[in-house]
C-alpha atoms as an extended CHARMM CRD file, in Angstrom:
* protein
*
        64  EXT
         1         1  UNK       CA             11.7590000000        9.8260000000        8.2330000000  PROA      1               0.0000000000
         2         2  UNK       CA             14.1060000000        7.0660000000        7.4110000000  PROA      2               0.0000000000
         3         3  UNK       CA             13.2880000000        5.0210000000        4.2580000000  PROA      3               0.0000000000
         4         4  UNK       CA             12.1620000000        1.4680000000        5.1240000000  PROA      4               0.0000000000
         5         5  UNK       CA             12.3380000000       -1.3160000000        2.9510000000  PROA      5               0.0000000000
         6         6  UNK       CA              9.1900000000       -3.0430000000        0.8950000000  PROA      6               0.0000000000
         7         7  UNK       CA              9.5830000000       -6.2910000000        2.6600000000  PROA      7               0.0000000000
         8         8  UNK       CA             10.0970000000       -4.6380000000        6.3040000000  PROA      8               0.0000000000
         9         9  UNK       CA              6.5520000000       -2.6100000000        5.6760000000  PROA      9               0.0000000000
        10        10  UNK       CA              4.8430000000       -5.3980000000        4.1030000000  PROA      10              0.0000000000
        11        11  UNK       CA              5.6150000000       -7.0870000000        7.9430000000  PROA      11              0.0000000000
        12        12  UNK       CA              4.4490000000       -4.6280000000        9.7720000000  PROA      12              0.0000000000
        13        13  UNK       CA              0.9730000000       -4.1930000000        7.6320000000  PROA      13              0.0000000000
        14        14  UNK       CA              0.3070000000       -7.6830000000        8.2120000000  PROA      14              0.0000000000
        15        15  UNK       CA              1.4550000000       -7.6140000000       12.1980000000  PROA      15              0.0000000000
        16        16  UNK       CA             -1.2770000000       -4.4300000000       11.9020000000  PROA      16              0.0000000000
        17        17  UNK       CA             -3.8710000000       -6.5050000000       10.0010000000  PROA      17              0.0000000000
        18        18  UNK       CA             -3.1360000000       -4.9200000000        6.3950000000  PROA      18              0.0000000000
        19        19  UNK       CA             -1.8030000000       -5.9960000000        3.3700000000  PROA      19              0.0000000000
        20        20  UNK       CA              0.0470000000       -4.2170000000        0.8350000000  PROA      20              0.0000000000
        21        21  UNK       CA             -0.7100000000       -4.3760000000       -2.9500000000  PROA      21              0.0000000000
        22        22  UNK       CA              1.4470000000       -3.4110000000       -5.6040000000  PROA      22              0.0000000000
        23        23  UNK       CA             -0.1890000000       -2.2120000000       -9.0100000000  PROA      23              0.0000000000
        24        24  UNK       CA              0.5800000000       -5.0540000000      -11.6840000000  PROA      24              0.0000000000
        25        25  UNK       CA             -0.8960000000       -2.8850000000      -14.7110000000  PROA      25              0.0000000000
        26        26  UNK       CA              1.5140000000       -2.2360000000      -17.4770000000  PROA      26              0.0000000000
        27        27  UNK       CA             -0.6750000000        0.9080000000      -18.4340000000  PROA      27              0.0000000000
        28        28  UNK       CA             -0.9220000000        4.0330000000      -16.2470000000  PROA      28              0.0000000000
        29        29  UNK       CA             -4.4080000000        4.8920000000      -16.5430000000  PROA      29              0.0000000000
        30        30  UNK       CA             -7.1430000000        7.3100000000      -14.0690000000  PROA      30              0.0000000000
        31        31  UNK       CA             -8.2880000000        4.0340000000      -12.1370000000  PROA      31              0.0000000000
        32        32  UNK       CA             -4.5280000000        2.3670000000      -11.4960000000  PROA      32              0.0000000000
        33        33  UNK       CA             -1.6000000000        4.7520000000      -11.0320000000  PROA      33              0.0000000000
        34        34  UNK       CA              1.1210000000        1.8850000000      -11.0960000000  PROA      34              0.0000000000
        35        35  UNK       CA              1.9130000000        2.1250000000       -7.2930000000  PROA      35              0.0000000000
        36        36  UNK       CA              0.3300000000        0.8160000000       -3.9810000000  PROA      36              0.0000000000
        37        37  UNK       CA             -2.9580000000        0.0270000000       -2.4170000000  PROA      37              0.0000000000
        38        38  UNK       CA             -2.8620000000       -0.2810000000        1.7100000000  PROA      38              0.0000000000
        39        39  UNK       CA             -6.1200000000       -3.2480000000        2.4830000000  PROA      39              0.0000000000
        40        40  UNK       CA             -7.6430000000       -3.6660000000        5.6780000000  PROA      40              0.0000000000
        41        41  UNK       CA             -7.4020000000       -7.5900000000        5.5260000000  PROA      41              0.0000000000
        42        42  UNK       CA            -10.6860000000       -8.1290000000        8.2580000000  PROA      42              0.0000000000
        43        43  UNK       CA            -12.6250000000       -6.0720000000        5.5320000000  PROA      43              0.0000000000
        44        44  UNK       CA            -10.9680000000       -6.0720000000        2.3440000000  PROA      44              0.0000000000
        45        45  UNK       CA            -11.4260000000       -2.3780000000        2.4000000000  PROA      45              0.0000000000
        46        46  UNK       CA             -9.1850000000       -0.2780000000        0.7000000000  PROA      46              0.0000000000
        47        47  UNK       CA             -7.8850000000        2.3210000000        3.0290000000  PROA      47              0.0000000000
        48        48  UNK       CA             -5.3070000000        4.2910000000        1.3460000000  PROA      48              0.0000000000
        49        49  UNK       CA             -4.2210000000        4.1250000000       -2.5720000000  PROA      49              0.0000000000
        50        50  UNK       CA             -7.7890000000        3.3890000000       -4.2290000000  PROA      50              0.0000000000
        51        51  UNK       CA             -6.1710000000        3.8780000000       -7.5670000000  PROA      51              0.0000000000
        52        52  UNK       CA             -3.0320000000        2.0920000000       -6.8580000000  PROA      52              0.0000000000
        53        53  UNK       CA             -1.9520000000        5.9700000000       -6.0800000000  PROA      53              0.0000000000
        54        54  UNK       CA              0.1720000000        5.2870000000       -2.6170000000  PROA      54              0.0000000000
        55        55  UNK       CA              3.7880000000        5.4740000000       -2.1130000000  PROA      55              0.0000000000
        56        56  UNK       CA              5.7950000000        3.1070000000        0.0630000000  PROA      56              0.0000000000
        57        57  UNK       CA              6.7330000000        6.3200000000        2.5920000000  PROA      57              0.0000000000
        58        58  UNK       CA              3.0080000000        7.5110000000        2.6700000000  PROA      58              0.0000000000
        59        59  UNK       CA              1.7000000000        3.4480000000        3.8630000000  PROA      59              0.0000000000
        60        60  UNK       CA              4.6460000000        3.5900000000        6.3780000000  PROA      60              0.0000000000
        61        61  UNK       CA              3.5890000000        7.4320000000        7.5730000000  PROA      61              0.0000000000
        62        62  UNK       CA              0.0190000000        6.0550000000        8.0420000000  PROA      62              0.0000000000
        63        63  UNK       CA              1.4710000000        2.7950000000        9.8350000000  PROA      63              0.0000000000
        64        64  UNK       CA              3.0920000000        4.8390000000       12.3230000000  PROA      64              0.0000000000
């Protein structure tokens, strides 16, 4: 899989009605890993990366 960019995803979460949220902690803790949260914007749900535990290739993979 080729690597996309932050900005390129973050356009095709919201053409998909997502939104991507990057982890602002400055402490790595059990409830925020210091990566990315995939949100459902219709619901606010969370739907991958509960703990601010998704990577940029695993939002694109479930994009796709």
């Amino acid at each position: 899989m080729r690597l996309t960019s932050e900005g390129t995803l973050r356009a095709r979460a919201r053409k998909l009605g997502y939104s991507i949220h990057k982890s602002r902690s400055r402490s790595i803790n059990e409830d925020n890993l210091g990566k990315y949260a995939l949100v459902k914007e219709d619901s606010k749900s969370v739907v991958l990366g509960e703990r601010f535990d998704a990577s940029l290739e695993e939002i694109a993979e479930y994009l796709s």
